[in-house]
Backbone as numpy.savetxt, mean C-alpha at the origin, in Angstrom:
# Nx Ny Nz CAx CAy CAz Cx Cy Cz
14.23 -3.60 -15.46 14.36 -2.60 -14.40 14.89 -1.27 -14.98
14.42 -0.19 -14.02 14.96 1.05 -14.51 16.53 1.32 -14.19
16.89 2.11 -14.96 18.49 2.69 -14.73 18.34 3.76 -13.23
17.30 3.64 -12.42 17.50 4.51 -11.19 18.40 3.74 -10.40
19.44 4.97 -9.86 20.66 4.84 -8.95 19.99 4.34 -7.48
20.27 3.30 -6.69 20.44 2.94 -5.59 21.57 3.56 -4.94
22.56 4.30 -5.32 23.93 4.70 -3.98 24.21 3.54 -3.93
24.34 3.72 -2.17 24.38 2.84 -1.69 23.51 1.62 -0.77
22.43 1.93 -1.28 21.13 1.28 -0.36 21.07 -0.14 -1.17
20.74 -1.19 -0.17 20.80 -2.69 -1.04 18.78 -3.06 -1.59
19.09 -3.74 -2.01 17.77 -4.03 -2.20 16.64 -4.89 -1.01
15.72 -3.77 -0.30 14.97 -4.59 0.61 13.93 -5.49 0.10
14.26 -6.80 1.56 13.79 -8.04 1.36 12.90 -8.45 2.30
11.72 -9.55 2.54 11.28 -9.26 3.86 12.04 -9.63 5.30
13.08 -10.17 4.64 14.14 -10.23 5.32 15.19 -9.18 6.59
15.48 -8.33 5.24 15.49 -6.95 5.78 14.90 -6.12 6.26
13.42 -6.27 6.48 12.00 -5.86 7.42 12.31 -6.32 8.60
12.70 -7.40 8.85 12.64 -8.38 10.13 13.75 -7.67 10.71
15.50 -7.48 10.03 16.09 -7.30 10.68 16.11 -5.39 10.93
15.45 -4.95 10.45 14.98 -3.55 10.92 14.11 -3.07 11.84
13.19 -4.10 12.16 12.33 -3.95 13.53 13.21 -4.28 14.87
14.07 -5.71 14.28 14.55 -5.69 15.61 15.83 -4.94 15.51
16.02 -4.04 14.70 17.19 -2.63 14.94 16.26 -1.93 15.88
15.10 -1.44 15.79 14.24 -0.38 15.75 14.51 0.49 14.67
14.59 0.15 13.71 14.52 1.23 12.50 13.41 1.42 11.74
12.83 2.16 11.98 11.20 2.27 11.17 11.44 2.53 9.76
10.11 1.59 9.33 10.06 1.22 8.07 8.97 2.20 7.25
9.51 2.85 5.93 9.07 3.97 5.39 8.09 3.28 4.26
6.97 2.75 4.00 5.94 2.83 2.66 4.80 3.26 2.48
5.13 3.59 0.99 3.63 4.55 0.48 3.53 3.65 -1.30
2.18 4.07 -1.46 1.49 3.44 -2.42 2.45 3.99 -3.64
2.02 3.01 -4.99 2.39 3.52 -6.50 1.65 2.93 -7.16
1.25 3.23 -8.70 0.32 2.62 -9.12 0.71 2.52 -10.66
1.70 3.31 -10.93 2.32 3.90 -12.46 3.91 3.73 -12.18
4.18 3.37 -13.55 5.90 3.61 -13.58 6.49 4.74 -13.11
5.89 5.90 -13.34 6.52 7.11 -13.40 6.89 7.42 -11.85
5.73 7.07 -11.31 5.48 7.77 -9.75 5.91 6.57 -8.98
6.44 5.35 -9.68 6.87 4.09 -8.78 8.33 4.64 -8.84
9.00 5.16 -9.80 10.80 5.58 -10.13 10.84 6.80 -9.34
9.89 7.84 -8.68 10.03 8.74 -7.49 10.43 8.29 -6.65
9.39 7.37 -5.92 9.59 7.14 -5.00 10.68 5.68 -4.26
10.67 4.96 -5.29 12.11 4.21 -4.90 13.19 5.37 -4.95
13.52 5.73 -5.71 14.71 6.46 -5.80 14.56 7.32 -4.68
13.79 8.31 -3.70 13.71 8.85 -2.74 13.97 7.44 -1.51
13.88 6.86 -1.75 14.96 5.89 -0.53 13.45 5.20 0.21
12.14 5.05 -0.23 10.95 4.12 0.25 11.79 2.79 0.29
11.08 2.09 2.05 11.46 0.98 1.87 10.67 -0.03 0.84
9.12 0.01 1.46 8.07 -0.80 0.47 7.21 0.16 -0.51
7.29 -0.30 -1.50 5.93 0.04 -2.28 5.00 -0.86 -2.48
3.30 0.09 -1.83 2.64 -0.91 -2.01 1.78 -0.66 -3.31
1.68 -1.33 -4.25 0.30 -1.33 -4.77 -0.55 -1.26 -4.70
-1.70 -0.69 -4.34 -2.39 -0.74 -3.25 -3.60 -0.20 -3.97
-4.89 -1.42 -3.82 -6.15 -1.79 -4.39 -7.23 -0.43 -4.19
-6.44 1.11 -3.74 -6.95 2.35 -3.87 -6.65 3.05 -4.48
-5.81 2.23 -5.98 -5.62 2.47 -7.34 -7.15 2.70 -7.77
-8.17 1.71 -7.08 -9.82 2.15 -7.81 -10.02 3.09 -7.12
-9.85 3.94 -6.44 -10.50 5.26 -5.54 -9.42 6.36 -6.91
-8.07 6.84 -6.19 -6.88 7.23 -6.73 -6.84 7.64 -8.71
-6.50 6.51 -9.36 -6.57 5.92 -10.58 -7.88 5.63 -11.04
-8.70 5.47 -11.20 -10.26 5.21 -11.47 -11.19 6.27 -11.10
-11.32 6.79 -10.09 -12.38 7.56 -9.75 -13.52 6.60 -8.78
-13.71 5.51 -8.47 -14.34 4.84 -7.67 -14.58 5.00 -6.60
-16.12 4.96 -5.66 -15.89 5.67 -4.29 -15.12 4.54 -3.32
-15.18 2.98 -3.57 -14.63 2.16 -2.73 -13.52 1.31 -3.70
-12.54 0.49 -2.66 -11.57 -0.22 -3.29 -12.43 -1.42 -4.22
-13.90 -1.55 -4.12 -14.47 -3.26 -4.52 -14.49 -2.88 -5.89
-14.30 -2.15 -6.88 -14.93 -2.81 -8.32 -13.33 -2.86 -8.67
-12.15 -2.60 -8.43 -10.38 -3.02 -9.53 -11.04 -4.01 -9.19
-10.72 -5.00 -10.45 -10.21 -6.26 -10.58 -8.79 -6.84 -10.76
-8.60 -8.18 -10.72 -7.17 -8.70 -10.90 -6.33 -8.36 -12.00
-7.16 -8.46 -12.76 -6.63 -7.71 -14.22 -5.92 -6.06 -14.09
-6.79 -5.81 -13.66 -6.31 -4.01 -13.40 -5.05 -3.64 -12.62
-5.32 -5.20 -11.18 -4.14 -5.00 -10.08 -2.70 -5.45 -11.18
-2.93 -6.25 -11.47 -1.56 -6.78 -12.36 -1.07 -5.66 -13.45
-1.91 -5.21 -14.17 -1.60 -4.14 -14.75 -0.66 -2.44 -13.72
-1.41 -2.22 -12.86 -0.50 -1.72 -11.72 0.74 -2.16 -11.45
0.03 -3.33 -10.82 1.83 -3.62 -10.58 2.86 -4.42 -11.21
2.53 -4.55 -12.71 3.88 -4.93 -13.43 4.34 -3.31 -14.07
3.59 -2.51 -14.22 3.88 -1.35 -14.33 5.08 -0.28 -13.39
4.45 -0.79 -12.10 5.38 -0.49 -10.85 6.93 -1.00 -10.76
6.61 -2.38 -10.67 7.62 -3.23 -10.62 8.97 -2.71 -12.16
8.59 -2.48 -12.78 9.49 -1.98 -14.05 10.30 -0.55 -13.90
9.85 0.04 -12.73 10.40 1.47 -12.20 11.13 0.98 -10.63
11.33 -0.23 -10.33 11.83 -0.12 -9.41 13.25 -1.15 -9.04
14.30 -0.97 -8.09 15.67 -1.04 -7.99 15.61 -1.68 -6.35
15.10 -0.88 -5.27 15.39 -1.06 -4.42 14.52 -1.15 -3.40
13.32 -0.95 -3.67 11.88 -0.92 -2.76 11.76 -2.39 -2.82
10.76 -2.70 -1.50 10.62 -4.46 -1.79 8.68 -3.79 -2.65
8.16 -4.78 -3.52 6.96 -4.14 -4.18 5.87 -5.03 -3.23
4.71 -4.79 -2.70 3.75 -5.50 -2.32 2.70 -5.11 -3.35
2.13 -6.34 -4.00 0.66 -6.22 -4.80 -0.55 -6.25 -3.76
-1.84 -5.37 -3.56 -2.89 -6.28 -2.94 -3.14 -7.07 -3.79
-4.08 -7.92 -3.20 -4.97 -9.00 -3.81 -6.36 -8.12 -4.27
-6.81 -7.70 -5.39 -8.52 -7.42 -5.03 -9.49 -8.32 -4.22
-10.84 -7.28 -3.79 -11.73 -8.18 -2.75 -12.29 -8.76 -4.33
-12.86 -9.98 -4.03 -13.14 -11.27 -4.93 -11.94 -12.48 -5.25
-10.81 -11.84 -4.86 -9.98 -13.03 -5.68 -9.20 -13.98 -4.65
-9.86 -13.61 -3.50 -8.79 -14.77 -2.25 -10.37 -14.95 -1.13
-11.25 -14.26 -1.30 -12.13 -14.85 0.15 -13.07 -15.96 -0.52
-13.31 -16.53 0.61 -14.21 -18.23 0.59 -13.22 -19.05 -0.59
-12.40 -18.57 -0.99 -11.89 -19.67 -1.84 -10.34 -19.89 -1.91
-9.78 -20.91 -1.23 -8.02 -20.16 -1.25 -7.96 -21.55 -2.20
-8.31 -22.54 -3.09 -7.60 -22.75 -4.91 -7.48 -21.47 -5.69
-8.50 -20.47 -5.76 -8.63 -19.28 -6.48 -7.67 -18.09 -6.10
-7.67 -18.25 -4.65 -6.55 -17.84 -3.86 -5.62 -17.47 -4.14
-4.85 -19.00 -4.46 -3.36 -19.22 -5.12 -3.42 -19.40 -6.28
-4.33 -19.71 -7.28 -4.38 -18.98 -8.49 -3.88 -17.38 -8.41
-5.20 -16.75 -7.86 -4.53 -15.44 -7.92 -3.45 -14.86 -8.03
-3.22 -15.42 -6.42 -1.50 -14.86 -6.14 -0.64 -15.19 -7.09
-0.59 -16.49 -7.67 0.57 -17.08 -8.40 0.46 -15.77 -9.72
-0.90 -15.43 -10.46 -0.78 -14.51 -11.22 0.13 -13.79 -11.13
-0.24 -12.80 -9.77 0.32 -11.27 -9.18 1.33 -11.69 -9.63
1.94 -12.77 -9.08 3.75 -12.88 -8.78 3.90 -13.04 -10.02
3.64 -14.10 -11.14 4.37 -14.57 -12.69 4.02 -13.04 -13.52
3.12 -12.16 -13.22 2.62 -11.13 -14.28 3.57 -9.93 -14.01
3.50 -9.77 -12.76 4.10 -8.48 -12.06 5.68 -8.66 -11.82
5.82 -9.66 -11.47 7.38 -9.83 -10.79 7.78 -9.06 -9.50
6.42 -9.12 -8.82 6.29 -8.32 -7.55 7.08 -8.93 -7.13
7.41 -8.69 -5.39 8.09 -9.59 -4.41 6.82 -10.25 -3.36
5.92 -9.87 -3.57 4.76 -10.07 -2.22 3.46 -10.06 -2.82
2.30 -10.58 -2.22 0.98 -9.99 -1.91 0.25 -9.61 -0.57
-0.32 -8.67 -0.63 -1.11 -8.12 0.43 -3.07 -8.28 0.29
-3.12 -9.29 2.13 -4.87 -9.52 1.88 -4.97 -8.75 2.64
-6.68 -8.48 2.98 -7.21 -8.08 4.20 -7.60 -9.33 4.76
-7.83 -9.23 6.37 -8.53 -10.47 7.21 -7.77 -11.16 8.07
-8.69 -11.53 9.19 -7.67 -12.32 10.06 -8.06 -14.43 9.98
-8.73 -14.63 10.91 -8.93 -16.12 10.83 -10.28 -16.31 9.38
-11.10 -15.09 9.08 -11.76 -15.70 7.79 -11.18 -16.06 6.55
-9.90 -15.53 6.36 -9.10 -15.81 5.47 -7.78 -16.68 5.42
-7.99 -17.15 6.69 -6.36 -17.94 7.10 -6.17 -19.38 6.07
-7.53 -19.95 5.83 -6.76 -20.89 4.92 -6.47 -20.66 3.75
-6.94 -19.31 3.08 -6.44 -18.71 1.35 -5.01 -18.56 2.20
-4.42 -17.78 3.25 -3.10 -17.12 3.43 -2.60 -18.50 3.76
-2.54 -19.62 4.06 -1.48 -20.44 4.45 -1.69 -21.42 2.92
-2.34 -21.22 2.06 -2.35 -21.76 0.85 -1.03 -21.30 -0.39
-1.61 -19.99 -0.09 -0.52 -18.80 -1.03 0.86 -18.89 -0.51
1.22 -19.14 0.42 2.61 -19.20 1.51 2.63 -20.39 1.34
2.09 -21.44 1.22 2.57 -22.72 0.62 3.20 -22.96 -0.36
2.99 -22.09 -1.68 3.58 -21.91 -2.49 4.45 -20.69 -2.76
4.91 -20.29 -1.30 6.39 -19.79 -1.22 6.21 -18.54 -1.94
4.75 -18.30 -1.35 4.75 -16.55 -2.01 4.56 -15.63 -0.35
5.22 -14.91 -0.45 5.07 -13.53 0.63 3.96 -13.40 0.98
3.28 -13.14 1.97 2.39 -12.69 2.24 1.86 -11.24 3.69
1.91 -10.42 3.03 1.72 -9.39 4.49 -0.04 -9.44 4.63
-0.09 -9.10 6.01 -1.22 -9.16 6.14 -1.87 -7.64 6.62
-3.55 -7.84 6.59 -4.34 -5.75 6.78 -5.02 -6.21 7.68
-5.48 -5.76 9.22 -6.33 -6.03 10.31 -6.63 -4.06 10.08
-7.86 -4.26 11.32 -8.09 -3.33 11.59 -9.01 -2.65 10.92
-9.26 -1.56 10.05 -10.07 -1.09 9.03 -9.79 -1.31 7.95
-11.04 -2.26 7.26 -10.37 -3.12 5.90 -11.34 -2.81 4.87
-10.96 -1.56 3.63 -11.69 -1.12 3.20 -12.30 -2.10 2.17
-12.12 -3.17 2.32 -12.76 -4.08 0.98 -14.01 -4.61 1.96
-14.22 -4.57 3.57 -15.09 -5.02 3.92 -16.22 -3.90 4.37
-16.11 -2.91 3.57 -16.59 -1.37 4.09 -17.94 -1.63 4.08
-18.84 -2.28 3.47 -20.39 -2.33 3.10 -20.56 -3.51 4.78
-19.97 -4.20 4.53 -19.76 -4.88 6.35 -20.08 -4.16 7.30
-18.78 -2.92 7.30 -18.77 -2.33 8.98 -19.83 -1.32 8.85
-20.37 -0.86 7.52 -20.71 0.21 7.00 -20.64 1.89 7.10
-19.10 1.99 7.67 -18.23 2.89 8.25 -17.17 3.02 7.83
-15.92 4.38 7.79 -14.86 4.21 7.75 -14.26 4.72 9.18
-14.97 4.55 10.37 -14.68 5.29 11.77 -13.76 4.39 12.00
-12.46 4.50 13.43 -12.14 3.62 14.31 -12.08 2.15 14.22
-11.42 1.30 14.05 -12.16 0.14 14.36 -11.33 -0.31 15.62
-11.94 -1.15 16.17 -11.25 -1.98 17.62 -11.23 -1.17 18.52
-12.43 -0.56 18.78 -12.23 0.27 20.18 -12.79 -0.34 21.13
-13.65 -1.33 20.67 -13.97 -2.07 22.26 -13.53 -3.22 22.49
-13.56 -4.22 23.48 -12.66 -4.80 23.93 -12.53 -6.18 23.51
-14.19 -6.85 22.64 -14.24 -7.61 21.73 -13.67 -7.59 20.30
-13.69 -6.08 20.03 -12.78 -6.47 18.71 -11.43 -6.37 18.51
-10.98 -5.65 19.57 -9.54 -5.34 20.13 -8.74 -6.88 20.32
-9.66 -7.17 20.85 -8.87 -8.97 21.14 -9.02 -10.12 20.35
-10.24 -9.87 19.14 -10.04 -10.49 17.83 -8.81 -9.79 17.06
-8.95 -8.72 17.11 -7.72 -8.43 16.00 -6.15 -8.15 16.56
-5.99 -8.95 18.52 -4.92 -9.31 18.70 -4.72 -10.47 18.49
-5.73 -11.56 18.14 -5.75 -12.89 18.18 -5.21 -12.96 16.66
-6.24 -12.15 16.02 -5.69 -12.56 14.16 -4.46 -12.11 14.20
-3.61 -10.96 14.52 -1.89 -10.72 14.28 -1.27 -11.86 14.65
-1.51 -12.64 16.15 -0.86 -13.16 16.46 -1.06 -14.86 15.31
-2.22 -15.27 15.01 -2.69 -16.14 13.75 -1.58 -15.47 12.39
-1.59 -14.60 12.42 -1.09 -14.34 10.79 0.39 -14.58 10.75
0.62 -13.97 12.12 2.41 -14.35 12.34 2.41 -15.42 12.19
1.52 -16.43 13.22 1.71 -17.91 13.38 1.96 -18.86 12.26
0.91 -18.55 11.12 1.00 -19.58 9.86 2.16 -18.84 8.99
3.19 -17.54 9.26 3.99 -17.22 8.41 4.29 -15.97 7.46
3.48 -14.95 7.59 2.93 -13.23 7.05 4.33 -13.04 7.57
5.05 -12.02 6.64 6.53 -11.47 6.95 5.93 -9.95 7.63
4.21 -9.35 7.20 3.99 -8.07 8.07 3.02 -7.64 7.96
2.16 -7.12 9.15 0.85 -6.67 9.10 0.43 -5.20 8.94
-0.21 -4.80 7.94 -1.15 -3.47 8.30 -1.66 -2.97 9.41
-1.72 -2.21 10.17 -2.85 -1.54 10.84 -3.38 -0.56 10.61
-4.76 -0.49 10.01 -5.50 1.07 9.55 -6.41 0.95 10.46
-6.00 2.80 10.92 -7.07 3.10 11.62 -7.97 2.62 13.17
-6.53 2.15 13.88 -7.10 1.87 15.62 -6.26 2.72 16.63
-6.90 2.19 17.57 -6.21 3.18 18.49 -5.12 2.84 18.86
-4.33 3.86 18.87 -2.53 3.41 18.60 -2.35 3.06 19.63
-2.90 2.75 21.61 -1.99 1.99 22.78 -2.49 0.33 21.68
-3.49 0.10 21.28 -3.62 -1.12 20.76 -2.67 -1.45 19.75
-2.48 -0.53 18.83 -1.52 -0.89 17.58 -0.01 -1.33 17.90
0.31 -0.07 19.45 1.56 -0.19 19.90 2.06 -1.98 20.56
0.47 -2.25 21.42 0.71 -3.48 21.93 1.16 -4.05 20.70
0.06 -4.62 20.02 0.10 -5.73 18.87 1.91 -5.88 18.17
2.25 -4.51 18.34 3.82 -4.21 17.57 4.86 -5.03 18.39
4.27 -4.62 20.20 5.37 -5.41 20.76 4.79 -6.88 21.16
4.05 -7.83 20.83 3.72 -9.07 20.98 3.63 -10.05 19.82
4.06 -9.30 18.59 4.39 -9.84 17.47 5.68 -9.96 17.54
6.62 -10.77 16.51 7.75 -10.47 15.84 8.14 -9.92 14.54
6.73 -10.23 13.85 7.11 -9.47 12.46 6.47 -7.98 12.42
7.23 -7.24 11.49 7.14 -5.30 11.58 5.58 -5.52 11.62
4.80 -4.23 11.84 3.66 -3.81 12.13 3.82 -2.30 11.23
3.00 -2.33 9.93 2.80 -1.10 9.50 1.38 -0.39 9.80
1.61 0.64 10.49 0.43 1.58 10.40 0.17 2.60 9.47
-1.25 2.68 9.67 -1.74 3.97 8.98 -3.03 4.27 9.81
-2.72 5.41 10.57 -4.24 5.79 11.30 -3.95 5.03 12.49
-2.64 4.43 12.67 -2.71 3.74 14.07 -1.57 4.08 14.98
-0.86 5.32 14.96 -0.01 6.12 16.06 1.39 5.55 15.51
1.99 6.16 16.48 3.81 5.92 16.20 4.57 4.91 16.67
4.13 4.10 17.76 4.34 2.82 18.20 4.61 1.73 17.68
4.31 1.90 16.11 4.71 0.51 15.39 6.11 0.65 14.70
6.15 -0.61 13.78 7.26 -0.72 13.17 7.33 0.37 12.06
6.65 0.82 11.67 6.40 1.78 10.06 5.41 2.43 9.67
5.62 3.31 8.86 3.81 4.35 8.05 3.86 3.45 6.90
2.54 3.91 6.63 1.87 4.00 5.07 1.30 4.81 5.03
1.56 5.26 3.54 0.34 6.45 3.35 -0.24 6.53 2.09
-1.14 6.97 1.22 -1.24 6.83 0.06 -0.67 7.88 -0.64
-0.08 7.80 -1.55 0.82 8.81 -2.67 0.20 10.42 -2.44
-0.79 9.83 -3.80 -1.63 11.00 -3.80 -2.18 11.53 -2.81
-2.44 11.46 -1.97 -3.25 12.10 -0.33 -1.76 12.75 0.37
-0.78 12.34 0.45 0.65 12.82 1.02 1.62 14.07 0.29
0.92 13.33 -0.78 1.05 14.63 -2.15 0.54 15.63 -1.93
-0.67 15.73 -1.87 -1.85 16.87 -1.90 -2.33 16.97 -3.49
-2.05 15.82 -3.93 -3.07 15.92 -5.44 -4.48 15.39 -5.23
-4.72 14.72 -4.49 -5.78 14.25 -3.82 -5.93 15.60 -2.48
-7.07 16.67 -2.51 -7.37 17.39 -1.93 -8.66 17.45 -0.93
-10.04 16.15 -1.48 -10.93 16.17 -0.78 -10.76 15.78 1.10
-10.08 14.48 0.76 -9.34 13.32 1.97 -8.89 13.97 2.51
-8.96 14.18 3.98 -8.49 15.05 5.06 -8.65 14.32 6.53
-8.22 13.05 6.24 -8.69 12.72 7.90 -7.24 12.85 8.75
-7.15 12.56 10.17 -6.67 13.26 11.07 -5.25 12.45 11.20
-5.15 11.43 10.51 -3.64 10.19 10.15 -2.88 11.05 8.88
-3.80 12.07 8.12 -2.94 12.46 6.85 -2.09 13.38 6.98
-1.06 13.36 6.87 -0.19 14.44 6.68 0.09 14.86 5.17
-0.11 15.76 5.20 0.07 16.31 3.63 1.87 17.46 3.30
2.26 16.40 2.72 4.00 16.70 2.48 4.05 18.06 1.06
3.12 18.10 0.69 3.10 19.12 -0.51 1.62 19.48 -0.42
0.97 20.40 -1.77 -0.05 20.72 -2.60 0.13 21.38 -3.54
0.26 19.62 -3.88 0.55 19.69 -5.38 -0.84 20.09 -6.37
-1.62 19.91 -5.82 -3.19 19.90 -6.33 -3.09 21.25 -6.81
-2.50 22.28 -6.25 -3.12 23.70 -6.31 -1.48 23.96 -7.34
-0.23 23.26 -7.28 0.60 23.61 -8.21 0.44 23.06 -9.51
-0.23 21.67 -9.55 -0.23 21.90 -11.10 -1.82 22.17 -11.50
-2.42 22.36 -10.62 -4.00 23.31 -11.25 -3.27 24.86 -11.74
-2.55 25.64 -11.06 -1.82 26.56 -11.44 -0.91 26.42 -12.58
-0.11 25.22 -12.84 0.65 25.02 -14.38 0.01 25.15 -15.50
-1.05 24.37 -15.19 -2.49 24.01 -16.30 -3.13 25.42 -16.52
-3.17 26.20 -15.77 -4.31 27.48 -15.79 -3.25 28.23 -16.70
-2.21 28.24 -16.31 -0.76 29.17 -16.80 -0.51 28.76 -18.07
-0.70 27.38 -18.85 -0.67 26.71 -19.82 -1.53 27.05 -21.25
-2.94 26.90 -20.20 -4.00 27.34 -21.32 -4.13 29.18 -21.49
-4.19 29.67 -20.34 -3.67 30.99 -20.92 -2.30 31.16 -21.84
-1.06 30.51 -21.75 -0.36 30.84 -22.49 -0.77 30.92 -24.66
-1.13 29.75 -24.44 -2.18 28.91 -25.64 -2.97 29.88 -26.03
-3.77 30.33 -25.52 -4.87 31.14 -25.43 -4.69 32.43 -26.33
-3.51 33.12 -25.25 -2.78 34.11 -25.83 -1.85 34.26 -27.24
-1.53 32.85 -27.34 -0.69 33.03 -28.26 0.80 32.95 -28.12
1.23 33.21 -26.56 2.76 33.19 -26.45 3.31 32.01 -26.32
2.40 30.91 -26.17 3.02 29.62 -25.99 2.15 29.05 -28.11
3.32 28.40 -28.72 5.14 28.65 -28.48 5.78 29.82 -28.97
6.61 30.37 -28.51 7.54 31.27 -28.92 8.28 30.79 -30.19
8.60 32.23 -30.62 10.14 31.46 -31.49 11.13 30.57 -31.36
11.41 30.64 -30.01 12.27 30.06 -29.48 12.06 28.41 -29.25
10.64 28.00 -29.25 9.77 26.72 -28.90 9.09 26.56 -30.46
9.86 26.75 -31.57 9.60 26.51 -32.77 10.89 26.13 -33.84
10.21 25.00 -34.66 11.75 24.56 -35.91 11.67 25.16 -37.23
């Protein structure tokens, strides 16, 4: 672990998720994918960091989350996990390594956990995946769960619009929260529905409800790093809030850099032995 100062903040558990919903204290996580940018943001006081399988969009250049593999995710997040003190860490699972098969499942997971020293993994899915998730939780690994817009099933919906706006899928994906609680998930995702739905699901569950794209009604945000950053500049949908732009400050360092170079004034005397 890193030498970053906790104060006084203890180390969150999913434990401490549970007893923060029923404070009402909303729960603060955003993605990491690198040591560097995992020791920011614990130390800025994030409850979760997720790892989060848009390391292949983000980190790669990929237009969808499907080509990281497990290899790549573990590489993420033992990377993460080594910058952090006080965040609880969630790994996803990549799409290939938990659907139609939960032996491969808990293979997987058991990886994440022995490679990374995460605290958790994160799937997408509700009842198509329930016997990989009560497999992996058999063996006493964490499991949060993603409803709603699940970008590993994107060639599926063949959209990234809305999902659950009508009244059939609205009530599958109140049926799967209430399934995911049931077999044992310490907390669910919601990307991207309409927040009186997200709000219900928050109050007919017991475990936190993180949104993204799904209103203020739940237990917590997510957001992705880079998109909150503004180093990621294309992504602009109507859930993003952009906390900086950074995109345009260090395109400006870099421009200021190579002109210095250029010129000749970088290094000075002073930046010489």
């Amino acid at each position: 672990m890193s030498a970053a100062s906790g104060g006084n903040r203890k180390k969150v558990t999913t434990h401490r998720l549970s007893e923060m919903k029923l404070r009402g204290e909303k729960i603060s996580m955003l993605t990491a994918y690198d040591f560097t940018m995992a020791r920011i943001v614990d130390m800025a006081g994030v409850d979760v960091i997720l790892v989060g399988d848009s390391a292949s969009n983000v980190m790669a250049g990929n237009e969808t989350t499907l080509p990281i593999t497990l290899d790549q995710m573990i590489y993420h997040g033992s990377s993460v996990v080594k910058a952090v003190n006080m965040a609880l860490v969630v790994v996803d699972m990549p799409f290939g390594s938990y659907q139609g098969n939960s032996k491969e499942a808990l293979s997987s997971a058991i990886r994440i956990m022995k490679e990374t020293h995460a605290d958790a993994v994160k799937l997408e899915g509700g009842r198509e995946i329930i016997e990989s998730v009560e497999r992996i939780l058999s063996a006493g690994i964490p499991v949060m769960g993603h409803l709603g817009l699940m970008p590993q099933s994107i060639h599926k919906f063949g959209t990234y619009t809305v999902r659950a706006k009508d009244t059939s899928e609205a009530d599958k994906l109140i049926e799967d929260a209430r399934l995911l609680e049931r077999v044992g998930c310490f907390a669910i995702v919601l990307e991207k529905i309409p927040s009186q739905l997200a709000k219900r699901v928050a109050e007919e569950v017991n475990i936190p409800i993180i949104g993204i794209g799904a209103g203020g009604g739940v237990d917590g945000q997510v957001l992705v790093l880079h998109d909150m950053l503004g180093i990621t500049h294309e992504f602009s949908p109507r859930f993003l809030r952009r906390y900086h732009n950074l995109f345009a400050e260090m395109k400006g360092a870099v421009e200021s850099y190579v002109t210095d170079v250029k010129s000749g004034d970088f290094p000075n005397e002073k930046e010489s032995y």
